[in-house]
C-alpha atoms as a printed R data frame, in Angstrom:
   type eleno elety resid chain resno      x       y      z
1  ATOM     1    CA   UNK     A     1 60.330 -43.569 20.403
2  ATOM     2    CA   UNK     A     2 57.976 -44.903 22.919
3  ATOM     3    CA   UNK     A     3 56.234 -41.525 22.638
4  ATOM     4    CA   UNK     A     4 55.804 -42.669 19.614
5  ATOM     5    CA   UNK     A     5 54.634 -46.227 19.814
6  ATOM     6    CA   UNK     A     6 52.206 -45.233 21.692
7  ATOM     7    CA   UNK     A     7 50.891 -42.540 19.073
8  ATOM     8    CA   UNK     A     8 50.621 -45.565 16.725
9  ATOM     9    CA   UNK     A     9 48.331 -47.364 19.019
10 ATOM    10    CA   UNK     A    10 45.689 -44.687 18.768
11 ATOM    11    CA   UNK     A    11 46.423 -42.792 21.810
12 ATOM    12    CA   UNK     A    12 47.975 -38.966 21.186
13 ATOM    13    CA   UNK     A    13 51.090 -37.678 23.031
14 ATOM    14    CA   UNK     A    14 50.516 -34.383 24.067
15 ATOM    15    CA   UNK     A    15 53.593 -33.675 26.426
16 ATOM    16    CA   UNK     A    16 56.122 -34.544 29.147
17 ATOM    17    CA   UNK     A    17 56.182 -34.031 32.919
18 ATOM    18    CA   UNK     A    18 59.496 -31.728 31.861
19 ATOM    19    CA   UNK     A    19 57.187 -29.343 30.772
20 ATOM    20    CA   UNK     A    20 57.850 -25.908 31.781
21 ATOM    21    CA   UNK     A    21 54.500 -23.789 31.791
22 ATOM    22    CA   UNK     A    22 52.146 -26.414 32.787
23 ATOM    23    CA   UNK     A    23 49.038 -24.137 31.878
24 ATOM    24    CA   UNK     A    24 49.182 -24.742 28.235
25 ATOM    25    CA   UNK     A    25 49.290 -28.516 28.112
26 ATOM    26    CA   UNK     A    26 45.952 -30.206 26.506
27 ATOM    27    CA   UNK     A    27 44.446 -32.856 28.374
28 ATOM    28    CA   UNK     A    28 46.240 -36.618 28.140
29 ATOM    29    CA   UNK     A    29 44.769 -39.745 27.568
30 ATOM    30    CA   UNK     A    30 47.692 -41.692 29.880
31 ATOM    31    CA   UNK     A    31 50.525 -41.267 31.002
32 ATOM    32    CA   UNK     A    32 54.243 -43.041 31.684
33 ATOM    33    CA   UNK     A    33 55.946 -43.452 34.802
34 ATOM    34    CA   UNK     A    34 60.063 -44.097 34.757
35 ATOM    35    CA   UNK     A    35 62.180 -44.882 37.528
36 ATOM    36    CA   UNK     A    36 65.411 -45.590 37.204
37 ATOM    37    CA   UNK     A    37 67.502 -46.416 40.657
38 ATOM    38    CA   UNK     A    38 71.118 -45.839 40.048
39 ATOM    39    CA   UNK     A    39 72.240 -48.843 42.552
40 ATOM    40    CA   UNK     A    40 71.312 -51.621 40.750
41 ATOM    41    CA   UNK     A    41 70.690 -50.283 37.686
42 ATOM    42    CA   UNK     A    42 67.355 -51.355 37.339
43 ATOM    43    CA   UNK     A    43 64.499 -49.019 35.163
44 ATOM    44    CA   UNK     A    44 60.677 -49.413 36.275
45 ATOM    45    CA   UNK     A    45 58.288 -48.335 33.589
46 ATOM    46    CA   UNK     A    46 54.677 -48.321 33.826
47 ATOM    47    CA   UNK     A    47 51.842 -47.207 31.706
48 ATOM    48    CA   UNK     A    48 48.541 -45.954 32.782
49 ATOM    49    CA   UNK     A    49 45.126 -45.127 30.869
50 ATOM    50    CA   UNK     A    50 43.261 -41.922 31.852
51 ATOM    51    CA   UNK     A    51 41.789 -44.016 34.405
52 ATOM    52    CA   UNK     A    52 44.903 -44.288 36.366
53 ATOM    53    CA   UNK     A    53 44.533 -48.213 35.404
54 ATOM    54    CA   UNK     A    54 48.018 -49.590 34.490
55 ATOM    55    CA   UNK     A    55 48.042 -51.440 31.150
56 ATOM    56    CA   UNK     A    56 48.744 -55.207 30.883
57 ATOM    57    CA   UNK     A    57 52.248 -56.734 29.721
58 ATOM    58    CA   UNK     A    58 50.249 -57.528 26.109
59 ATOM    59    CA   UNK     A    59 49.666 -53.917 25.827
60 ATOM    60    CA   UNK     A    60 53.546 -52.285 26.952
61 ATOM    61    CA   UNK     A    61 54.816 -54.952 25.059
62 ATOM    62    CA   UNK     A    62 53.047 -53.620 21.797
63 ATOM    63    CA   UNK     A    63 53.597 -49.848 22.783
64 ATOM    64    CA   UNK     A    64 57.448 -50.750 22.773
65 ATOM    65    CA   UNK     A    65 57.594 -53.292 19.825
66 ATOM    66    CA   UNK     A    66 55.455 -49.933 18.257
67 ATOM    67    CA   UNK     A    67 58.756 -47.553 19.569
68 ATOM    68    CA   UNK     A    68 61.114 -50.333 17.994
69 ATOM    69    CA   UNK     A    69 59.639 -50.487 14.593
70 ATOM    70    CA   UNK     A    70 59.510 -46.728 14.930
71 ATOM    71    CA   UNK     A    71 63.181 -46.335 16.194
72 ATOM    72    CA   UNK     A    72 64.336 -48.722 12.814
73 ATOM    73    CA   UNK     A    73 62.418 -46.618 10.541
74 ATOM    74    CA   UNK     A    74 64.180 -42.764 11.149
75 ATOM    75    CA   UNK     A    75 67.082 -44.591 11.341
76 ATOM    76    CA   UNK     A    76 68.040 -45.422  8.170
């Protein structure tokens, strides 16, 4: 769903880190970083442009109210 939000920004989604043959992946505009620490529970997620710059709370908040509306919309 983020994936997702972030397609509705503008921005194309090309593919994951999970990726197994990483010859065939197209070049990204940005990428997303998640960390998730088991101990406290506690998930880190940060966006960054092309540029390696990390986008502004403004901007994840949109990409994720973008993944929401997306989420409520295959759901029903």
């Amino acid at each position: 769903a983020v994936s997702r939000g972030i397609a509705r920004m503008g921005l194309q989604v090309y593919t994951s880190m999970s990726t197994e043959d990483n010859s065939k992946i197209p070049p990204a505009d940005g990428n997303i970083e998640i960390k998730v620490n088991s101990t406290s529970n506690m998930v880190d997620l940060r966006f960054f442009t092309s540029l390696e710059i990390s986008l502004g709370e403004a901007d994840i908040i949109h990409v994720l109210e973008s993944a929401k509306t997306v989420l409520q919309f295959t759901r029903h």
